[in-house]
C-alpha positions in Angstrom: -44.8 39.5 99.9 -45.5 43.2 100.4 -42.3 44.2 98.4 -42.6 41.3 95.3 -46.3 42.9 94.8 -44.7 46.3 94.5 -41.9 45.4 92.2 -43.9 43.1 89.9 -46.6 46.8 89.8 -43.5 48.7 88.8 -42.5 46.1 86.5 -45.9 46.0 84.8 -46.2 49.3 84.6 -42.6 50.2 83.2 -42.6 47.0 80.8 -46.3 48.5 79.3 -45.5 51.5 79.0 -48.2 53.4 81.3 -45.8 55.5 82.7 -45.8 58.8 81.7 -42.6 60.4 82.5 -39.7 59.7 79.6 -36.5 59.7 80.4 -34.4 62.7 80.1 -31.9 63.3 77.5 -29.3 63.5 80.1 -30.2 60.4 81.6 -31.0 62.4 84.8 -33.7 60.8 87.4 -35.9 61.6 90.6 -34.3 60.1 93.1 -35.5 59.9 97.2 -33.2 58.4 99.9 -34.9 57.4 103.5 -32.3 56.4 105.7 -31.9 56.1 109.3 -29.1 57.4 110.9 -27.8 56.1 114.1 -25.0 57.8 115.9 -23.5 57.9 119.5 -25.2 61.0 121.5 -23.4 62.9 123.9 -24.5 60.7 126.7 -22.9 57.3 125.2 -26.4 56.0 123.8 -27.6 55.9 120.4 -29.5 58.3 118.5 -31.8 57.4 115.6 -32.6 60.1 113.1 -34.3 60.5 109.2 -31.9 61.4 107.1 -32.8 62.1 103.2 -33.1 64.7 100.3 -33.7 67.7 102.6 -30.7 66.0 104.6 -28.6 65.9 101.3 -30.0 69.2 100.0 -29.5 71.4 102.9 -25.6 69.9 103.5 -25.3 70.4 99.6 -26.3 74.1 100.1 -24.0 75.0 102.8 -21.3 73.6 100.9 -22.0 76.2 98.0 -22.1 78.9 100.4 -26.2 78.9 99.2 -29.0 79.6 102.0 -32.1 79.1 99.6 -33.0 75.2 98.8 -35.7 76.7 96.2 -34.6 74.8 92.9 -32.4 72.0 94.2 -32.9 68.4 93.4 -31.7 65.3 94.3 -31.7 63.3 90.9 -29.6 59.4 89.8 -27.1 60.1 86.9 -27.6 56.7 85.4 -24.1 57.1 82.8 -22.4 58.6 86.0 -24.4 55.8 88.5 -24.5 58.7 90.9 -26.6 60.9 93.0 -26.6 64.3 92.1 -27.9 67.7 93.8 -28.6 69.6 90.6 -29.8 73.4 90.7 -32.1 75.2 88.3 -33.1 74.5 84.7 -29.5 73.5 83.2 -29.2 71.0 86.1 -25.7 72.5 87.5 -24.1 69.8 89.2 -23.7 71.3 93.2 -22.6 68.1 94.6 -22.3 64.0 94.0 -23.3 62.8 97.9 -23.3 58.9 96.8 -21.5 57.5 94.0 -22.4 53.7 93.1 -19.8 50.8 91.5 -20.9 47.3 90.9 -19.8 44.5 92.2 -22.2 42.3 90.9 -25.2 42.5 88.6 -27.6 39.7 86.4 -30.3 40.5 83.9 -32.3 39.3 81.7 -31.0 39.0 78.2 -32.9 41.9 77.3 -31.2 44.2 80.0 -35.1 45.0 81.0 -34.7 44.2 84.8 -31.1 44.2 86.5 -30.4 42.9 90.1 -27.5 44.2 91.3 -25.0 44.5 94.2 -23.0 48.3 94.4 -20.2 49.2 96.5 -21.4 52.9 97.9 -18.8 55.7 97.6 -19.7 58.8 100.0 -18.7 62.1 98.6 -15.2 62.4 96.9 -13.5 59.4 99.4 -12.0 56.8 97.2 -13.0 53.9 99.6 -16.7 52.7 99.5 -18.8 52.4 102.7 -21.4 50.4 101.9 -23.7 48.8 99.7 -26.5 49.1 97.5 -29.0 46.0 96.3 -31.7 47.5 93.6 -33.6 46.2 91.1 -33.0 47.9 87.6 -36.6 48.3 85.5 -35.9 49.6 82.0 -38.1 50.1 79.0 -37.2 50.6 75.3 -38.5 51.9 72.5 -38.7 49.7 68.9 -34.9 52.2 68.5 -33.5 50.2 71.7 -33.5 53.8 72.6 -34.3 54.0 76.3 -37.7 55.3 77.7 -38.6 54.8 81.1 -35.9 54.1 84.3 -36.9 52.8 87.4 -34.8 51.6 90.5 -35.6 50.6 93.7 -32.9 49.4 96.6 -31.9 48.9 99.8 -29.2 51.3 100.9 -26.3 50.9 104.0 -23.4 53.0 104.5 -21.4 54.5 107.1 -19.3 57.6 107.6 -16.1 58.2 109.7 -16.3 60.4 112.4 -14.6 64.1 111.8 -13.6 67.3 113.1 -17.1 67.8 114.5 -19.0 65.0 113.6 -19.6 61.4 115.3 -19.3 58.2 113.4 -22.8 57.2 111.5 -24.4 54.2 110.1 -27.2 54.8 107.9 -29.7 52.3 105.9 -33.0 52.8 104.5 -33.8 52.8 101.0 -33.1 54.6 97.6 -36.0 55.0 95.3 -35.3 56.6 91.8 -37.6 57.3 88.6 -41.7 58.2 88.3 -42.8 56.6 91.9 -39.5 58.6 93.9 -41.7 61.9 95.4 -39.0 63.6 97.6 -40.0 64.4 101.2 -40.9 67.9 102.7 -40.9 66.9 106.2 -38.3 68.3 108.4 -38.0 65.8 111.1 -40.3 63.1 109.8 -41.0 62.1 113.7 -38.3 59.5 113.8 -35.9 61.5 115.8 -35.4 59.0 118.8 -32.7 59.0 121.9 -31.6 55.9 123.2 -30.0 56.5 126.5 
C-alpha cells in the first residue's frame, strides 16, 4: 500500500507539473541504485553488503586511472536507456555500469506512465543478467516536448565471478529523476556476515 501511495504522489506531482526540475536537453537524469550484494565469503557463508552510486562511482574512478570522486555522477541516459558515470560540466561519459533493453512495456495512450520489464546488461557483456520492472512518469509540454522524467524500479542482477572477484547477486532498487538524492554513506550499516 506503502509503494501505490508513493507512486500515485509521484504521479500527481509529475502529471501537475509541481516539479521543479526540467529535463535536460540531453535527456540526462539523477539516478540512485540501493542494492544488496550477496556474495560467498572466505569462510563458505554469505555476505550481505550496500552496494550503490559511491559503489559505481568509486569502481568508475579506478577504471579511469582517477583517485578524486569530486564531480562524478551517476545519471539515466533515457535515448541510451543506460546508466552513466558522467564527470564535470560537459557530462564526459567515464563509464555505462548498467545498460537496460525491453522486453516488455504498456502505457497509456498518452505514453504518460510506462510499466515495463528490461533485460539488465552489466558493463560492455553482451548477455543481460537480470531484470528491471519500473514505472515510467513522463510529463509534456502543449509541444509534446518532454518536461519532467521520473522512474522508479526494482532492480536484480548478477555478475560472474573473475580473476579476483566472487560471483554476486544484487537487488534493490533504481530510482531516477527529482526524488533520486544519491547516498554519501560509505557503508550504510548493512555490511552483514553470514557464517
Amino acid at each position: 500500500m506503502k509503494k501505490l501511495r508513493i507512486e500515485l504522489l509521484s504521479l500527481a506531482l509529475v502529471a501537475s507539473g509541481l516539479l521543479t526540475a526540467s529535463a535536460p536537453a540531453q535527456n540526462l537524469f539523477n539516478a540512485v541504485v540501493a542494492t544488496t550484494r550477496a556474495m560467498t565469503n572466505d569462510t563458505g557463508g554469505l555476505s550481505y553488503s550496500h552496494y550503490g552510486n559511491h559503489e559505481i562511482l568509486r569502481a568508475a574512478a579506478a577504471s579511469a586511472g582517477l583517485t578524486n570522486l569530486h564531480g562524478l555522477r551517476l545519471v539515466y541516459n533515457l535515448t541510451n536507456d543506460d546508466l552513466e558515470v558522467i564527470s564535470g560540466t560537459n557530462d564526459m561519459v567515464l563509464a555505462t555500469p548498467l545498460t537496460f533493453v525491453d522486453n516488455v512495456s504498456v502505457a497509456r495512450t498518452n505514453n504518460t506512465v510506462i510499466e515495463r520489464l528490461a533485460w539488465v546488461f552489466v558493463g560492455s557483456d553482451t548477455n543481460a543478467t537480470g531484470t528491471l520492472q519500473a514505472t515510467e512518469y513522463s510529463h509534456f509540454n502543449s509541444s509534446n516536448q518532454l518536461t519532467h522524467f521520473a522512474l522508479t524500479g526494482r532492480l536484480q542482477f548478477a555478475t560472474p565471478a573473475s580473476d579476483t572477484n566472487a560471483a554476486a547477486v544484487y537487488a534493490g532498487e533504481l530510482n531516477v529523476g527529482p526524488f533520486a538524492a544519491p547516498d554519501h554513506d560509505d557503508d550504510h550499516g548493512h555490511n552483514h556476515d553470514h557464517r
